[in-house]
PLY file of the C-alpha trace (Angstrom):
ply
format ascii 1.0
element vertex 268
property float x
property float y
property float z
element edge 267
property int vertex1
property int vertex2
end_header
26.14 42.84 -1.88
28.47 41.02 0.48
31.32 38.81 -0.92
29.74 35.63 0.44
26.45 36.85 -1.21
25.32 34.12 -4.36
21.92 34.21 -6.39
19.55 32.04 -5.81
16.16 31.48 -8.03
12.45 32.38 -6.17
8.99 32.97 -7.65
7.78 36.50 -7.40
4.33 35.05 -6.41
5.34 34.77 -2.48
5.11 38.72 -2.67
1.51 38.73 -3.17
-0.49 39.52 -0.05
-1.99 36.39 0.39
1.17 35.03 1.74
2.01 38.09 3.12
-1.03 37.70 5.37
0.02 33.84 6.12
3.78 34.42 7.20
4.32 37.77 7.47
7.78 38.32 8.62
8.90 34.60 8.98
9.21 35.02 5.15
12.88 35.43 5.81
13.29 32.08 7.39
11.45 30.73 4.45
13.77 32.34 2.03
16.59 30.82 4.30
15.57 27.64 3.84
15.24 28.07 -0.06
18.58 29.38 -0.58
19.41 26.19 1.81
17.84 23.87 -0.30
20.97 21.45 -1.45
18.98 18.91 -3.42
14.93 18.29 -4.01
12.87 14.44 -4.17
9.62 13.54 -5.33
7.48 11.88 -2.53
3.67 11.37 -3.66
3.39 13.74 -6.50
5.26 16.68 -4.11
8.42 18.50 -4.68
10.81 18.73 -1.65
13.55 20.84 -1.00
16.08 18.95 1.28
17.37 21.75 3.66
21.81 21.45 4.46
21.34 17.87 3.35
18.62 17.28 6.09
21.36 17.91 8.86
19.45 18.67 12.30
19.46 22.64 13.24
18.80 23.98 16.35
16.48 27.13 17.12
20.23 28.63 18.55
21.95 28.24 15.19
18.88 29.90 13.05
18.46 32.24 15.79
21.90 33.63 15.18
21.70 33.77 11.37
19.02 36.43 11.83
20.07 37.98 15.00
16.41 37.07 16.49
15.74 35.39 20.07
14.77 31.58 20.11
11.35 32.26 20.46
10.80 34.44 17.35
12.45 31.31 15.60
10.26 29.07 16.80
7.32 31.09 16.37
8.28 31.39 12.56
8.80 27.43 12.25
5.07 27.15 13.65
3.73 29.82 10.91
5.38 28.30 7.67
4.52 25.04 9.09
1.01 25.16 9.77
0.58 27.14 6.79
1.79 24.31 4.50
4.98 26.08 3.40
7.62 23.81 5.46
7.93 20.62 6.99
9.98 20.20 10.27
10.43 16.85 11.77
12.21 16.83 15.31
14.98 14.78 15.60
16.90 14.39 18.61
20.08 16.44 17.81
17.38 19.41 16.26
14.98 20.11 13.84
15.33 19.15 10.25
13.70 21.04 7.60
12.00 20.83 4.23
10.59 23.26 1.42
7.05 21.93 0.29
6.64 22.46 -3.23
10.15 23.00 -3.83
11.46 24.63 -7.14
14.90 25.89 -6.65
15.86 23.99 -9.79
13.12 22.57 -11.35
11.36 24.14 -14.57
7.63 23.81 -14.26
4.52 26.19 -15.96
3.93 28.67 -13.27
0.19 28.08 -13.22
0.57 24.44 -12.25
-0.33 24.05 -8.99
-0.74 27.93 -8.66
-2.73 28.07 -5.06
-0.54 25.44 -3.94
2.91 26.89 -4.95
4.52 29.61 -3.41
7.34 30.34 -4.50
5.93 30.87 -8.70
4.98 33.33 -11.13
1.61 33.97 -11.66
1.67 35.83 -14.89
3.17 34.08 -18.28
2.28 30.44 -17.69
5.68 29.59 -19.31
8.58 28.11 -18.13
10.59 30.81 -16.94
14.25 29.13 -17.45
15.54 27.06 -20.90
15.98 23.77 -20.42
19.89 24.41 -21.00
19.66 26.54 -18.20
17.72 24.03 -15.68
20.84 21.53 -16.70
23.70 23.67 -15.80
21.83 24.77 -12.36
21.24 20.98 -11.49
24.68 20.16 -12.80
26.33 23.10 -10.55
23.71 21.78 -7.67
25.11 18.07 -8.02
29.03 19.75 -7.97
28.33 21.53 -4.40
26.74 18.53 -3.06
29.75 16.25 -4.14
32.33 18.74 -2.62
30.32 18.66 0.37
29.69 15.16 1.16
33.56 14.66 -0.16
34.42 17.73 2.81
31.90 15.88 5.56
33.97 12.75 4.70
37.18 13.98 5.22
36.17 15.90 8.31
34.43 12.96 9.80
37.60 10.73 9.18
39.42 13.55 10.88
37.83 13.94 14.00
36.75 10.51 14.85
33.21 11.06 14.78
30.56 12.19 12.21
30.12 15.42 11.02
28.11 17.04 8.46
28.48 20.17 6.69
26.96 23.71 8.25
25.26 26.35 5.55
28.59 28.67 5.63
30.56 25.40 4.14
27.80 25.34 1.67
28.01 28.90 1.00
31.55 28.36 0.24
31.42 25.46 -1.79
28.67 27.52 -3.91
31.35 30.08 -4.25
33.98 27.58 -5.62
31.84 26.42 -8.04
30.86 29.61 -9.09
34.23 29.88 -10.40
33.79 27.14 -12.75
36.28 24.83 -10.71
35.93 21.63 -11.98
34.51 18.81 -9.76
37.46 16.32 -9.97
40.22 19.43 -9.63
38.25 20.41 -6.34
37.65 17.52 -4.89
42.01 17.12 -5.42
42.53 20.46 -4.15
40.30 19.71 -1.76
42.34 16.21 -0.56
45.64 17.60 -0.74
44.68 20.50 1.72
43.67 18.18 4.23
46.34 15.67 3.72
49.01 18.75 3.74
47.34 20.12 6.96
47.68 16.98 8.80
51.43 16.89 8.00
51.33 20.48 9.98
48.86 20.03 12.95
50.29 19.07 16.51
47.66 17.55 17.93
44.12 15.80 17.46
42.32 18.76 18.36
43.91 20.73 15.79
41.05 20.16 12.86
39.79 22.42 9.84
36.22 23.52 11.45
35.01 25.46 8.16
34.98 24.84 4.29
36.26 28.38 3.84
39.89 27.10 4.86
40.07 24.82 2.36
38.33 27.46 -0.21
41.27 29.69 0.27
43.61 26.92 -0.30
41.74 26.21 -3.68
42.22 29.85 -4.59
45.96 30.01 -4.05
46.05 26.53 -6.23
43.87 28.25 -8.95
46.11 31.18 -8.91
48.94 29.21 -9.46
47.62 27.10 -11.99
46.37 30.49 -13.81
49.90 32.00 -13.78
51.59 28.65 -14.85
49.83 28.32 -18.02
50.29 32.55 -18.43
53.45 31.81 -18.13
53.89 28.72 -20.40
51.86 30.69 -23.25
53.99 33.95 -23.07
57.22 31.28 -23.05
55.75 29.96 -26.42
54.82 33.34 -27.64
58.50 34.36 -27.44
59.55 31.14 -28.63
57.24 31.42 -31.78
58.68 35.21 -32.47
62.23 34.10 -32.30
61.86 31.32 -34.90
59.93 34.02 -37.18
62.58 36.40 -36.22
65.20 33.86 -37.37
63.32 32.55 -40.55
62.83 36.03 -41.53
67.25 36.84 -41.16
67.60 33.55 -43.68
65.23 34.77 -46.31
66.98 38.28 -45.98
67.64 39.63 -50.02
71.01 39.99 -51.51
71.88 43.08 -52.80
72.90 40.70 -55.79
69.62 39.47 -56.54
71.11 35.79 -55.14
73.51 35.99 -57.84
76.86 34.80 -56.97
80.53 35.23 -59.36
81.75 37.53 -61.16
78.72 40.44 -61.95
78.12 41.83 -65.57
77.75 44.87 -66.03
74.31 45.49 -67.11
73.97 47.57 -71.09
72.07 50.71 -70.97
0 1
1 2
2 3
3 4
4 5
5 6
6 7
7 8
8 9
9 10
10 11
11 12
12 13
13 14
14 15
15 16
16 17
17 18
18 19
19 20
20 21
21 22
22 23
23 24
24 25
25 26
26 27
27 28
28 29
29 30
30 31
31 32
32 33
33 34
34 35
35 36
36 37
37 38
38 39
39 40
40 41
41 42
42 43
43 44
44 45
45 46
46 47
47 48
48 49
49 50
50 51
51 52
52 53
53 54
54 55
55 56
56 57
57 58
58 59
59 60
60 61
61 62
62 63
63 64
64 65
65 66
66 67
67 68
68 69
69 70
70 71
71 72
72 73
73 74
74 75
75 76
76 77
77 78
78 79
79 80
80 81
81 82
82 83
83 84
84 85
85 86
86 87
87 88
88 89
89 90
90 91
91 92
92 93
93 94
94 95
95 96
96 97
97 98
98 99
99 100
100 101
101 102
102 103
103 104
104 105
105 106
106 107
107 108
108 109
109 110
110 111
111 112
112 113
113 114
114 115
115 116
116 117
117 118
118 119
119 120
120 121
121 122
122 123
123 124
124 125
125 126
126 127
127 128
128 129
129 130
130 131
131 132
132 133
133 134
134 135
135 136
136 137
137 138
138 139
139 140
140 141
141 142
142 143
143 144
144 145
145 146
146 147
147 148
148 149
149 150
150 151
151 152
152 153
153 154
154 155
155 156
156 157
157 158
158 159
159 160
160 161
161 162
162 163
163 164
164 165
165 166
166 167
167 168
168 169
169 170
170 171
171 172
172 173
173 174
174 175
175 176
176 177
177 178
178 179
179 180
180 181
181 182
182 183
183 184
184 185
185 186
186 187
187 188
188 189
189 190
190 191
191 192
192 193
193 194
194 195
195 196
196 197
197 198
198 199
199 200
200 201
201 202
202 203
203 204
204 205
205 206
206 207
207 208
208 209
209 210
210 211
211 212
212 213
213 214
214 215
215 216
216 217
217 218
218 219
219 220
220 221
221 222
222 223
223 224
224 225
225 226
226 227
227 228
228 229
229 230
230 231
231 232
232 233
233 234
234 235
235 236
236 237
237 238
238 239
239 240
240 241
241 242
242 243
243 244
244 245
245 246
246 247
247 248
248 249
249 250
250 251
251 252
252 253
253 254
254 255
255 256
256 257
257 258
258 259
259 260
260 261
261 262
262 263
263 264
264 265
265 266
266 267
């Protein structure tokens, strides 16, 4: 597994033939889009997974992900969307995309919904997370998409013009959170690298293009925050030994017993 690899939950259901037969190898594009899923809504009684924040792709940018022509792209939009798995709506900077039935976070009974539901277990008919679980994955879910609106801002203010976040700055973000960052210590980090980089840059043109700057600049402040407060406890840890040390000389016995004058000499 690559470095830049991260889980991501799916239903062992879409490896039944029945979809197999349906998509066949576009199956990877559909995964794609469910491990792209940054946040799901409820429109008339359906689950949708919102794909990069609905930002417009292009069949060039998904082509490259997989290393596929254009056409092989476009030929696995048509499958998974005539097949009921996806919705694309064209927009005039791309295509944006959508994950019917969309589950990434939610906890349901795997049999609802069954022959509709693709991505679901088909076995227990039980939810397959705790509830405690479902919280911290939408709580880690709402984190990534705060960094990245937070990053689209500050890039947008940046450049002059509006930008929006591409599924590497996602992956990165995912990565930061991972860590177990917290939201408002990112989102500083975050800030200060862009305010310290525009102290440094020469020109307009200079911008950060990728979330994976600023992750590295997290990093280093994590680091240092790490070995700071290392550092703080081992000062207090010698601290605390001296003053035992020193408590321990005071209360030192006197070969006298503590008695002090002139000694008798004891009868035997």
């Amino acid at each position: 597994m690559t470095e830049k690899s991260y889980p991501f939950p799916i239903y062992s259901g879409i490896l039944n033939r029945k979809h197999y037969d349906k998509i066949g190898s576009a199956i990877w594009l559909f995964l794609w889009c469910i491990s792209s899923t940054t946040k799901e809504i409820e429109k008339e009684d359906i689950t949708w997974g919102i794909v990069l924040g609905n930002k417009p792709l292009k069949a060039s940018e998904l082509a490259a992900v997989f290393g596929v022509n254009e056409k092989t792209i476009r030929r696995w939009l048509s499958q998974l969307e005539q097949s009921g798995y996806i919705a694309v709506t064209r927009a005039p900077y791309g295509l944006i995309l959508s994950v019917r039935h969309s589950k990434k976070w939610l906890a349901r009974n795997v049999r609802s919904q069954s022959a509709e539901r693709t991505n679901e277990s088909s076995d227990t008919g039980k939810p397959v997370r705790s509830n405690q679980d479902v919280i911290q994955m939408k709580t880690k879910q709402k984190q990534i998409q705060a960094v990245a609106e937070r990053f689209a801002a500050l890039r947008s203010l940046q450049e002059g013009r509006d930008v929006r976040p591409a599924q590497r700055d996602y992956e990165a973000i995912a990565r930061i959170v991972a860590r177990g960052v917290s939201l408002p210590q990112t989102i500083k980090w975050l800030e200060q690298c862009f305010l310290e980089y525009e102290k440094r840059r020469k020109s307009k043109q200079e911008t950060i293009k990728v979330f994976s700057y600023c992750e590295k600049y997290i990093l280093d402040r994590l680091q240092e925050s790490g070995a700071g407060t290392r550092s703080r406890r081992e000062n207090n840890g010698q601290t605390h030994d001296r003053r035992c040390h020193e408590r321990t000389e005071k209360k030192k016995p006197f070969i006298t017993g503590g008695q002090t004058g002139r000694i008798r000499r004891q009868t035997v």
